[in-house]
MARTI-670064 format. One line per field, with one value per residue: x, y, z of N, C-alpha, C in turn; residue number from 1. Coordinates in nm, 3 decimals. Each point is the difference from the previous one (the first is absolute). Example, Ala and Ser with C-alpha at 12.3 -4.5 7.8 and 13.67 -1.06 7.14 Angstrom:
n_x	c(1.319  -0.035);
n_y	c(-0.569  0.105);
n_z	c(0.780  -0.072);
ca_x	c(-0.089  0.082);
ca_y	c(0.119  0.119);
ca_z	c(0.000  0.006);
c_x	c(0.090  -0.077);
c_y	c(0.120  0.109);
c_z	c(0.000  0.073);
pos	c(1  2);
END
This chain:
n_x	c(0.084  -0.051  0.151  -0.128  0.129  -0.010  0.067  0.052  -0.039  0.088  0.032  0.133  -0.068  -0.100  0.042  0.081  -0.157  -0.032  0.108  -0.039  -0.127  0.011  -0.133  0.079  -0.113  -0.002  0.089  -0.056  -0.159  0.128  -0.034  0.056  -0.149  0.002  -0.162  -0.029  -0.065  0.026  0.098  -0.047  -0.115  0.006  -0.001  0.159  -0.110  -0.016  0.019  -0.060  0.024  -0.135  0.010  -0.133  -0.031  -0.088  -0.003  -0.123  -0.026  -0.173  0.043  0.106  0.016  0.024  0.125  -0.009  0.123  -0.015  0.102  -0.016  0.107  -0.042  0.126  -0.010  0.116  -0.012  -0.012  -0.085  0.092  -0.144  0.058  0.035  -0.123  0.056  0.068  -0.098  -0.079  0.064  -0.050  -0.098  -0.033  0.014  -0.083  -0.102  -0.005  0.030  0.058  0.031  -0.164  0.064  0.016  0.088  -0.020  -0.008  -0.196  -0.103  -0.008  -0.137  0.040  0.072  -0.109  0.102  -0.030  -0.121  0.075  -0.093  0.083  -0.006  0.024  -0.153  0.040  0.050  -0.101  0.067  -0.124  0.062  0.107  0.111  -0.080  0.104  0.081  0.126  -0.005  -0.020  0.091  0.077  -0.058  -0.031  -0.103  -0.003  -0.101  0.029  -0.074  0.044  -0.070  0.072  -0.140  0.019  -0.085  0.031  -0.113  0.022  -0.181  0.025  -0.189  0.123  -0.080  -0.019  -0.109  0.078  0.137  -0.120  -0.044  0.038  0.003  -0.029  0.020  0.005  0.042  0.017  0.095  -0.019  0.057  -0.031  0.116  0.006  0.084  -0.047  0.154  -0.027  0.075  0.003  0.160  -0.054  0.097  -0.104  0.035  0.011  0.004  0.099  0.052  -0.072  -0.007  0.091  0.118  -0.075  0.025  0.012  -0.094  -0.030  -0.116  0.007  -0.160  0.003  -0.126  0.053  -0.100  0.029  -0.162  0.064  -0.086  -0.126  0.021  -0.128  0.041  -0.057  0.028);
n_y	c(-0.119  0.134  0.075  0.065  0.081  0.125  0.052  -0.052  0.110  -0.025  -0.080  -0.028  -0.036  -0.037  -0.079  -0.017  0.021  -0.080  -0.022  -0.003  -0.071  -0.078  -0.027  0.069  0.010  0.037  0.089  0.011  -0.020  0.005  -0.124  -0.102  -0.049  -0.131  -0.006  -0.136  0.102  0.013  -0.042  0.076  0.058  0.065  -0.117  -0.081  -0.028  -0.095  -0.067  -0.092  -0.005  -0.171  -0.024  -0.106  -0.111  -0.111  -0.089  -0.007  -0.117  -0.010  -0.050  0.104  0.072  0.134  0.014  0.106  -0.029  0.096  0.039  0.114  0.076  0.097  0.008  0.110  0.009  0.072  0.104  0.016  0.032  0.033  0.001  0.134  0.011  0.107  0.088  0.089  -0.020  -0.094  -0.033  0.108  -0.101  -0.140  0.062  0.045  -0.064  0.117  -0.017  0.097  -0.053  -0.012  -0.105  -0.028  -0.042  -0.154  0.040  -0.029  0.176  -0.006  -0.082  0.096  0.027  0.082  0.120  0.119  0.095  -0.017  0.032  0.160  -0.073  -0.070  -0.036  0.089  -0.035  0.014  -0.054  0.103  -0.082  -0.023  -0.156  -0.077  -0.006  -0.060  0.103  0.077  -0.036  0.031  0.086  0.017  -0.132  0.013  -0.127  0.012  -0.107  -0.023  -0.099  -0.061  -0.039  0.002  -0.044  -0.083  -0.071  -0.047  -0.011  -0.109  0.025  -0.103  0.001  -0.145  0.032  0.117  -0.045  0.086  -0.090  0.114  -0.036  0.108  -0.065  0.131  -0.011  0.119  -0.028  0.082  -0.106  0.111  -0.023  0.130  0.017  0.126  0.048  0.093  0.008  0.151  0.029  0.019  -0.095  0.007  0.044  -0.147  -0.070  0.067  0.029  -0.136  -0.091  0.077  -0.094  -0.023  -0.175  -0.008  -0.083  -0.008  -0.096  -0.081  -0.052  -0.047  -0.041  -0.089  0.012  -0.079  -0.001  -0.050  0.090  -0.025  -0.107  -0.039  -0.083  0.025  -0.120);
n_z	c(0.000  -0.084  0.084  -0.003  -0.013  0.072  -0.096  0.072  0.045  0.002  0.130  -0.056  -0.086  0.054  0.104  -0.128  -0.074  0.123  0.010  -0.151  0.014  0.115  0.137  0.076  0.027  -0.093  0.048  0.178  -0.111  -0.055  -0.047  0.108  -0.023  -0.141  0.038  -0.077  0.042  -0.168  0.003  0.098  -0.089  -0.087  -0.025  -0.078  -0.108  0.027  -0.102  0.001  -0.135  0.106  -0.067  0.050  -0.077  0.026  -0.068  -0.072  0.016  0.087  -0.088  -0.072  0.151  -0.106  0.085  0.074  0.083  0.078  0.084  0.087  0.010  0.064  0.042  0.110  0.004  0.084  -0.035  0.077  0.068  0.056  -0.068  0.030  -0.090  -0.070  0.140  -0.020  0.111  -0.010  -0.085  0.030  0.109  -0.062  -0.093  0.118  0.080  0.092  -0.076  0.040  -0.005  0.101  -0.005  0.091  0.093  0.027  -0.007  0.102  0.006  -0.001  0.144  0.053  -0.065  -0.108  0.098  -0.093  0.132  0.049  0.139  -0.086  -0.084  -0.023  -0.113  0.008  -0.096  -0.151  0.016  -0.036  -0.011  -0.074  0.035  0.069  -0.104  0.066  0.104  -0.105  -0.092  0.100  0.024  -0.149  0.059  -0.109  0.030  -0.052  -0.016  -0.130  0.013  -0.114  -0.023  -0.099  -0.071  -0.033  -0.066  -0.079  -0.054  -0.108  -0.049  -0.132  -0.070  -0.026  0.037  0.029  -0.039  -0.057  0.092  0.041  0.087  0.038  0.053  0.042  0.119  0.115  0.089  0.071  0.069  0.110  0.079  0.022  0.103  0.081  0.085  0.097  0.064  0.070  -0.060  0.109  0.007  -0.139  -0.077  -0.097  0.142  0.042  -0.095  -0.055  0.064  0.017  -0.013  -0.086  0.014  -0.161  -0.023  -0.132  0.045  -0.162  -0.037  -0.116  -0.048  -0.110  -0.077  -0.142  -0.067  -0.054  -0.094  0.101  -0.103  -0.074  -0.124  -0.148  -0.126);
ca_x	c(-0.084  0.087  -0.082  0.050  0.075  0.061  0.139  0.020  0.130  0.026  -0.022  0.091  -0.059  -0.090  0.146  0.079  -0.104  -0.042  0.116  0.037  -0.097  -0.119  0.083  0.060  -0.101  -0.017  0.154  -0.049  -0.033  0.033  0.125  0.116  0.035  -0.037  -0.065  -0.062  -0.195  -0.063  0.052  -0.031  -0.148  0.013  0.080  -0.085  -0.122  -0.038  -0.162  -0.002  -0.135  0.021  -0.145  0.038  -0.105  -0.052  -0.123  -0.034  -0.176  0.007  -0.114  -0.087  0.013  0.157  0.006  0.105  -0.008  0.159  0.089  0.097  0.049  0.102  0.056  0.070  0.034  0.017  0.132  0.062  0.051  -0.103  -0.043  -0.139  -0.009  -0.009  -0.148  0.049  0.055  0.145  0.049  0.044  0.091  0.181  0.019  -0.011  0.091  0.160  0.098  0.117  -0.006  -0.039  -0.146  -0.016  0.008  0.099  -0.039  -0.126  -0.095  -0.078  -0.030  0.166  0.043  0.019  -0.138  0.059  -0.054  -0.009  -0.006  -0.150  -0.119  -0.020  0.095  0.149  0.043  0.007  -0.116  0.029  0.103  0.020  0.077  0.098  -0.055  0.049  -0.080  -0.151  -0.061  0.035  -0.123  -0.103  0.006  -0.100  0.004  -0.136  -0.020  -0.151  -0.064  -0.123  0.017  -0.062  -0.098  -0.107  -0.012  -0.061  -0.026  -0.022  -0.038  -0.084  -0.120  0.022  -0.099  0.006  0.100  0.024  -0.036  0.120  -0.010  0.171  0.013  0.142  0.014  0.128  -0.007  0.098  0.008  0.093  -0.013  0.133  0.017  0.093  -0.022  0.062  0.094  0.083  0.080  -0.018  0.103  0.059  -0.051  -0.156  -0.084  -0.018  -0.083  -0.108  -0.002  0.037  0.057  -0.084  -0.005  -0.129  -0.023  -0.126  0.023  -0.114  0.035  -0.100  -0.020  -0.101  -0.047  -0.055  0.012  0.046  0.025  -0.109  -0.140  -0.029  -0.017  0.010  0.113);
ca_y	c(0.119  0.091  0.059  0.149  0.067  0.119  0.074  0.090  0.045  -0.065  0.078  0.109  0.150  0.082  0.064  0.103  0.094  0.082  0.049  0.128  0.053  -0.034  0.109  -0.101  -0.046  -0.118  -0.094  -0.064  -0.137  -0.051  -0.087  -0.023  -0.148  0.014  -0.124  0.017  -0.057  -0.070  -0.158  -0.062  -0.074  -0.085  -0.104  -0.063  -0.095  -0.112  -0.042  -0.147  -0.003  -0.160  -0.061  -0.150  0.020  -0.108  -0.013  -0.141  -0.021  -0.095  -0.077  0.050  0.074  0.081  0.118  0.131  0.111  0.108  0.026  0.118  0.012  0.090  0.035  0.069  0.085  0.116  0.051  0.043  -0.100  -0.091  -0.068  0.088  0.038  0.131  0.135  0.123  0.057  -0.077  0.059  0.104  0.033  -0.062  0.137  0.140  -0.063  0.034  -0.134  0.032  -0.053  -0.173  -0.132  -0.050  0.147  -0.020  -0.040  -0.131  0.061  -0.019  -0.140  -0.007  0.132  0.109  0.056  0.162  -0.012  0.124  -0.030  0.041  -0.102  -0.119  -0.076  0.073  -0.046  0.098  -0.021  0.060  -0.059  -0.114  -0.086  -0.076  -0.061  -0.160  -0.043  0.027  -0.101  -0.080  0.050  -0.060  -0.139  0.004  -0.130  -0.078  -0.096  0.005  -0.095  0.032  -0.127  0.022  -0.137  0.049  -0.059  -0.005  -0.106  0.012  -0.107  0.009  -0.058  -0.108  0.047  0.124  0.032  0.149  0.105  -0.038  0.087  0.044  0.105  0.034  0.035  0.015  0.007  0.103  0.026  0.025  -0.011  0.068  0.026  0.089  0.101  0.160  -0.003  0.096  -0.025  0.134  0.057  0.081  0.150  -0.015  -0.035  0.081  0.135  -0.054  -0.037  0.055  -0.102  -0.176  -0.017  0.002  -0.112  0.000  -0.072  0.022  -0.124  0.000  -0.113  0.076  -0.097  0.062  -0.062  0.142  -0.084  -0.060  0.006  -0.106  0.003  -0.044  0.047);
ca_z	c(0.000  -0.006  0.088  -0.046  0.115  -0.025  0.046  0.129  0.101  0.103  0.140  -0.027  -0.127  0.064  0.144  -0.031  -0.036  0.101  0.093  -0.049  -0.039  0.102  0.111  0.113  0.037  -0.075  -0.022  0.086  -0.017  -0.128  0.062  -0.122  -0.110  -0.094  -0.039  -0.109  0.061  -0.131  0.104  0.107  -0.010  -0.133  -0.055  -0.087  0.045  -0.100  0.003  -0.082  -0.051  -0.092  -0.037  -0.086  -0.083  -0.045  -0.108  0.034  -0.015  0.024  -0.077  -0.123  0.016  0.043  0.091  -0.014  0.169  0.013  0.116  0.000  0.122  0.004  0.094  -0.088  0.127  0.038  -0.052  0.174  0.130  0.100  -0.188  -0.031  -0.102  -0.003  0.040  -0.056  0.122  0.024  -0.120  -0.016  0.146  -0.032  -0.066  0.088  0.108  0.022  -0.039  0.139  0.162  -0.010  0.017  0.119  0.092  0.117  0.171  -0.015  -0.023  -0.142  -0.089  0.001  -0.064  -0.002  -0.015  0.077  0.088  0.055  0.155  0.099  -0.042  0.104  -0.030  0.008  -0.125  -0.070  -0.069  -0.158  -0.030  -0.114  0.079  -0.026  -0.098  0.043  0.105  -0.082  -0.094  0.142  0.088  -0.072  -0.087  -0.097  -0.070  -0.052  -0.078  -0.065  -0.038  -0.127  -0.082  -0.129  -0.058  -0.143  -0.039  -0.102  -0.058  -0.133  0.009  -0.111  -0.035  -0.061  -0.126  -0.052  0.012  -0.011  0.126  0.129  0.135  0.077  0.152  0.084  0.118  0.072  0.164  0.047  0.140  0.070  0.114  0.096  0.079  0.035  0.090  -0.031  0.082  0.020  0.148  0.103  0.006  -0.108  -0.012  -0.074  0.078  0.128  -0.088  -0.026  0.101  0.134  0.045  -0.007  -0.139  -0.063  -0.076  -0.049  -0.137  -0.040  -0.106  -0.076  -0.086  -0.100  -0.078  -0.073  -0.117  -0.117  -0.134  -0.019  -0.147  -0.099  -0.153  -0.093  -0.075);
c_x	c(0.088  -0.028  0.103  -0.013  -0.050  0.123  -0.015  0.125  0.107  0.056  0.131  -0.040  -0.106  0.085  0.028  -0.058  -0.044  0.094  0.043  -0.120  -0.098  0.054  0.025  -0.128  -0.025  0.123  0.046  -0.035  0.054  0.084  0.110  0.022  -0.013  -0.069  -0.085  -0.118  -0.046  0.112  -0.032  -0.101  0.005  0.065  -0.086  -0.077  0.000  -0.134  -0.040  -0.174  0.026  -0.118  0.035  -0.139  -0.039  -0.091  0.015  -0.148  -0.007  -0.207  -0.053  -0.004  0.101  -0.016  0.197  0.017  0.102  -0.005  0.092  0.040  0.089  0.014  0.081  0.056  -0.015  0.097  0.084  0.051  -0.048  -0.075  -0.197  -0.008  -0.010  -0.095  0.023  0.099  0.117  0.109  0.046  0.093  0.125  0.021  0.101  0.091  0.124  0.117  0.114  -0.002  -0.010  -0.102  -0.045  0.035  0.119  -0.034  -0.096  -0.134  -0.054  0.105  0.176  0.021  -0.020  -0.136  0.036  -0.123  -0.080  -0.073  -0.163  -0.110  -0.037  0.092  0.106  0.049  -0.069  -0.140  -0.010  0.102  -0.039  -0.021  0.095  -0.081  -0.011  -0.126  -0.165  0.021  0.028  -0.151  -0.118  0.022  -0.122  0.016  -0.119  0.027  -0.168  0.004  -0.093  0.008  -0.095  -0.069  -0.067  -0.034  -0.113  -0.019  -0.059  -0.066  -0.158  -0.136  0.022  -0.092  0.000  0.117  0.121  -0.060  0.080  -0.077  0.161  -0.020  0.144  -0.006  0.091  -0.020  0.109  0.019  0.158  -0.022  0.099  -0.009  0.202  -0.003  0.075  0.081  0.060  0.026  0.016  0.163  0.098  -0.079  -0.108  -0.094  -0.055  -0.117  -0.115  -0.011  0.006  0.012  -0.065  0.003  -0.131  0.019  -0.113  0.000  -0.105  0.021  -0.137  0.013  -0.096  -0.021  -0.093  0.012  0.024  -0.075  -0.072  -0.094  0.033  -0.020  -0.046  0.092  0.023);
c_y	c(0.124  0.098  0.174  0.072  0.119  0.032  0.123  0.052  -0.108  0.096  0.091  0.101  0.059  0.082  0.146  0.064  0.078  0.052  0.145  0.126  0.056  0.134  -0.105  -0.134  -0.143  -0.084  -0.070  -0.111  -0.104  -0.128  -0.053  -0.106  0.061  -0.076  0.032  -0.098  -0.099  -0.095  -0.043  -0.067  -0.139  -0.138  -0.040  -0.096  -0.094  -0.069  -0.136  -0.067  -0.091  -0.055  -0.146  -0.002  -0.165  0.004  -0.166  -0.019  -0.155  -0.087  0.089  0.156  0.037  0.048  0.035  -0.003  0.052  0.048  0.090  0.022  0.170  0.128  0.154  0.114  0.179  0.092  0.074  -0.092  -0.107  -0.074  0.038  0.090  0.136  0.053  0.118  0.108  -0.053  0.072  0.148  0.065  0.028  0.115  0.098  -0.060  0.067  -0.085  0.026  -0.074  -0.176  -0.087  0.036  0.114  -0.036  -0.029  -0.091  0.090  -0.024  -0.094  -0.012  0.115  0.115  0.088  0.092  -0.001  0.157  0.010  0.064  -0.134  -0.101  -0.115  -0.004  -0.009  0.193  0.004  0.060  -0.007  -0.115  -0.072  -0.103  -0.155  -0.126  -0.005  -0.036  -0.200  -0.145  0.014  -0.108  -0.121  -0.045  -0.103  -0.072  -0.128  -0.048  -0.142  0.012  -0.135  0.014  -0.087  0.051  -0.148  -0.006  -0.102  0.040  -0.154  -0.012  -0.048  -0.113  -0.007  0.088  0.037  0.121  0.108  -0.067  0.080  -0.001  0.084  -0.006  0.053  -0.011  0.063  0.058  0.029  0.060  0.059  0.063  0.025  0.093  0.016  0.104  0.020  0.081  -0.016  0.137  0.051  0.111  0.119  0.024  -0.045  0.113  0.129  -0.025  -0.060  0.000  -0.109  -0.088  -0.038  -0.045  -0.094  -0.055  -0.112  -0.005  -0.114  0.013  -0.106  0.071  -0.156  0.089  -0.105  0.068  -0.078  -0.168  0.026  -0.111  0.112  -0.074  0.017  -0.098);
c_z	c(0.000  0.105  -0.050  0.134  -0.031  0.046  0.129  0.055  0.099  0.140  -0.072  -0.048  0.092  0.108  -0.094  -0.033  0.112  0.071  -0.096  -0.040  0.087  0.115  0.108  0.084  -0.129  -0.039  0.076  0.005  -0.061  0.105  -0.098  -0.080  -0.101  -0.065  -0.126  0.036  -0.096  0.034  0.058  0.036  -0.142  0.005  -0.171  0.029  -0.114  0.003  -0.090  -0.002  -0.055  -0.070  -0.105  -0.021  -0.047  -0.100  -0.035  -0.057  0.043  -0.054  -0.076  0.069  0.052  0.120  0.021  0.122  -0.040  0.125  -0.035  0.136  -0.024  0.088  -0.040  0.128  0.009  -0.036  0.147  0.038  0.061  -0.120  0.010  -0.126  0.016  0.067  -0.022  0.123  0.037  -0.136  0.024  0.126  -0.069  -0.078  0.041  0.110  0.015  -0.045  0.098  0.116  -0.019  -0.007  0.118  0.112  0.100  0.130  -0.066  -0.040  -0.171  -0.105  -0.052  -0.164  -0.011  -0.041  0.034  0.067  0.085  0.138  -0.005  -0.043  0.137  -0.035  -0.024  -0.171  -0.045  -0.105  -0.139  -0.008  -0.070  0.029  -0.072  -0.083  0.006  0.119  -0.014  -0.035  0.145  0.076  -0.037  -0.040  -0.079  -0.061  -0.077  -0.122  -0.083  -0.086  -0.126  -0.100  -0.132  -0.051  -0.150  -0.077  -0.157  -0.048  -0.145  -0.004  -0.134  -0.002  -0.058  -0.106  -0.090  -0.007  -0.029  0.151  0.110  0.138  0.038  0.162  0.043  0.100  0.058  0.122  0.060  0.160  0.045  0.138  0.102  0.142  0.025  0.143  -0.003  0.138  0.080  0.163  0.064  0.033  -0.094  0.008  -0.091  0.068  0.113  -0.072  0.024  0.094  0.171  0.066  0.063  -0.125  -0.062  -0.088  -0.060  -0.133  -0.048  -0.106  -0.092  -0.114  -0.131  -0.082  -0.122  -0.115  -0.190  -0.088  -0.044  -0.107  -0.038  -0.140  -0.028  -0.134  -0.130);
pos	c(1  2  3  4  5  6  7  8  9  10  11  12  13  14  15  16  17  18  19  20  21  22  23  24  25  26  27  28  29  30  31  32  33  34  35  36  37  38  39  40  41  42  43  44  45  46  47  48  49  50  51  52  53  54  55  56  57  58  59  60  61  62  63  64  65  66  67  68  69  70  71  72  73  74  75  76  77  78  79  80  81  82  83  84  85  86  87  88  89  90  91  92  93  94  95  96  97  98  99  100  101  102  103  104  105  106  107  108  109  110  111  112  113  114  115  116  117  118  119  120  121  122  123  124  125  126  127  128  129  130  131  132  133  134  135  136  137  138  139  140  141  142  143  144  145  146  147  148  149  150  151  152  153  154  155  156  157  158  159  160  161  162  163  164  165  166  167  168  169  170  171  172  173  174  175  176  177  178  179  180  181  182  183  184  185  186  187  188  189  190  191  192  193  194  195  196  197  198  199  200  201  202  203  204  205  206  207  208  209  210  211  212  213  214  215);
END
């Protein structure tokens, strides 16, 4: 899978922009890594798509199965599929400051912070991008089985009229849960340090494409 970057500042080039551009207060904030947030979230993803296929007939009637199987990974880290809000953190994200902070607070990372708050966290601040896609466990699995069958059945008397019916069957079947850990800063915002967990499952059934002809 292809994964498109934007070209970004790194922590050197931004440091030296603000250390020549900026006023003393914002030169302040600046730390001293040099992280590249779009690393840090992103891995490559792979993905494998199987499918086999029988055919056969038994006393005059054909039949077909086929079996697919496919699998396909996340282009994030937590082999999670693109969010828009994770995405644009790693964007915007100070690249000067580290992952990690160094203590056990919101979960052992780096967060701006602000004391007058109830949470001592910076609420219009960026938040940290690794901790965003760490906070959230978003799982889900979906069950789907396809059917279709057709019959072609002549007249012996009339061997120019055929009935034909076709029909097909469409079941599927998912279940997810949604996950947030109170120790992050995607939990505490929303949450206020309890955690939250929500699942949900659903079934569908549907018939496609039921008729009789003539022909």
């Amino acid at each position: 899978m292809l994964l498109l970057q934007r070209s970004m500042e790194t922590g050197l080039q931004m440091g030296s922009f603000v250390n020549q551009n900026a006023s003393p207060s914002y030169v302040a904030r600046l730390g001293s890594a040099n992280t590249n947030w779009q690393d840090q979230i992103y891995q490559k993803a792979w993905g494998t798509d199987n499918n086999v296929s029988f055919s056969g007939g038994v006393k005059g009637l054909p039949y077909r199965v086929s079996l697919g199987y496919n699998e396909q990974n996340g282009t994030f880290t937590d082999n999670r599929f693109p969010a828009t809000g994770v995405i644009a953190n790693a964007t915007y994200f100070d690249p000067t400051q580290p992952v990690y902070s160094g203590n056990s607070n919101y979960g052992g990372y780096y967060e701006w912070l602000d004391p007058a708050s109830n949470t001592g966290l910076n609420v219009n601040a960026t938040a940290n991008p690794v901790a965003q896609l760490n906070a959230v466990r978003d799982v889900s699995s979906v069950w789907r089985a396809l059917g279709n069958i057709q019959l072609d059945y002549k007249l012996h008397f009339l061997p120019d009229l055929h009935f034909n019916v076709n029909a097909g069957y469409d079941y599927s079947k998912g279940e997810g849960a949604v996950t947030i850990d109170p120790a992050y800063k995607s939990g505490i915002g929303v949450l206020g340090f309890s955690y939250y967990c929500t699942t949900c499952s659903y079934k569908s059934r549907k018939w496609t494409n039921s008729r009789a002809s003539e022909c």
